[in-house]
N, C-alpha and C positions, 0 to 999 in steps of 0.2 A: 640711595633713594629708591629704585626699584624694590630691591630686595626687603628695604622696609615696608614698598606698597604689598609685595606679596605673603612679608608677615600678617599682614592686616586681613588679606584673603583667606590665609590659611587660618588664622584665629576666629576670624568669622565664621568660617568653615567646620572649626570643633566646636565651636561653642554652638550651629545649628544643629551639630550632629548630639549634645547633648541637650537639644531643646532649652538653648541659653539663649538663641541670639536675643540683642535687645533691639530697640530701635536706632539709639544712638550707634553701635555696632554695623547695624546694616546699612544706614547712611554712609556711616564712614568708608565701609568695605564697600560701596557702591562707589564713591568719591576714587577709591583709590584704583579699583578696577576700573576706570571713564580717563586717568590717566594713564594708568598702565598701558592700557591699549592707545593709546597715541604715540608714545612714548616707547613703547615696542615697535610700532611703526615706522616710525622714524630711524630709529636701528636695524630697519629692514630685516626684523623678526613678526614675519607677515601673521606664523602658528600663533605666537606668544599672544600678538596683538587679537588675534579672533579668540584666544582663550579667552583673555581678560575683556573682550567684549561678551562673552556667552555669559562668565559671572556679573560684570554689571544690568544684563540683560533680565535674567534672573530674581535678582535684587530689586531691580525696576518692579516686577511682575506683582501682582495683587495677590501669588499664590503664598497659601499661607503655611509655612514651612513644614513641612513632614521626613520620614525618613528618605523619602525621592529622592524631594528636594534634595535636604544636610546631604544626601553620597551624591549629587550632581555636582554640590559646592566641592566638594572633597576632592571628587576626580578634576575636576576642573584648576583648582589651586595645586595639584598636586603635581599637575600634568605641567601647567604653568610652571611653578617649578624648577621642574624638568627642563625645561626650555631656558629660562633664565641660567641656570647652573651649564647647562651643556657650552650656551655660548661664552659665558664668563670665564671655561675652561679651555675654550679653541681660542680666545680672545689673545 
């Protein structure tokens, strides 16, 4: 289930980087980053949880997506990631 939420980030993620995302997309990638970070939390993945808060944060925002933004989303999901995988692998 995480790992699905973070596919959801990262597909949000290219699809803003190729000026795709849509609305329904962003809803969802906001849904799934507002669990992540709880949910990283609670597994005492304090990084994880503030990543997936920065991309829900984001998503919340009125900014209307540019190339910033899409590499914000990018490092952000990617970083995230990083983090999921690192712990799955000490686990």
């Amino acid at each position: 289930e995480i790992r699905q939420r973070a596919n959801i980030l990262q597909d949000a993620a290219v699809a803003c980087t190729g000026n795709q995302l849509s609305t329904e997309q962003r809803t969802a990638a906001h849904a799934a980053a507002h669990k992540l970070a709880g949910t990283l939390g609670t597994f005492n993945l304090a990084h994880g949880s503030y990543l997936a808060r920065q991309f829900e944060l984001a998503l919340a925002s009125e900014e209307i997506p540019d190339a910033e933004f899409a590499n914000r989303l990018a490092d952000l999901a990617g970083e995230l990631r990083s983090v999921i995988e690192s712990r799955k692998t000490s686990a």
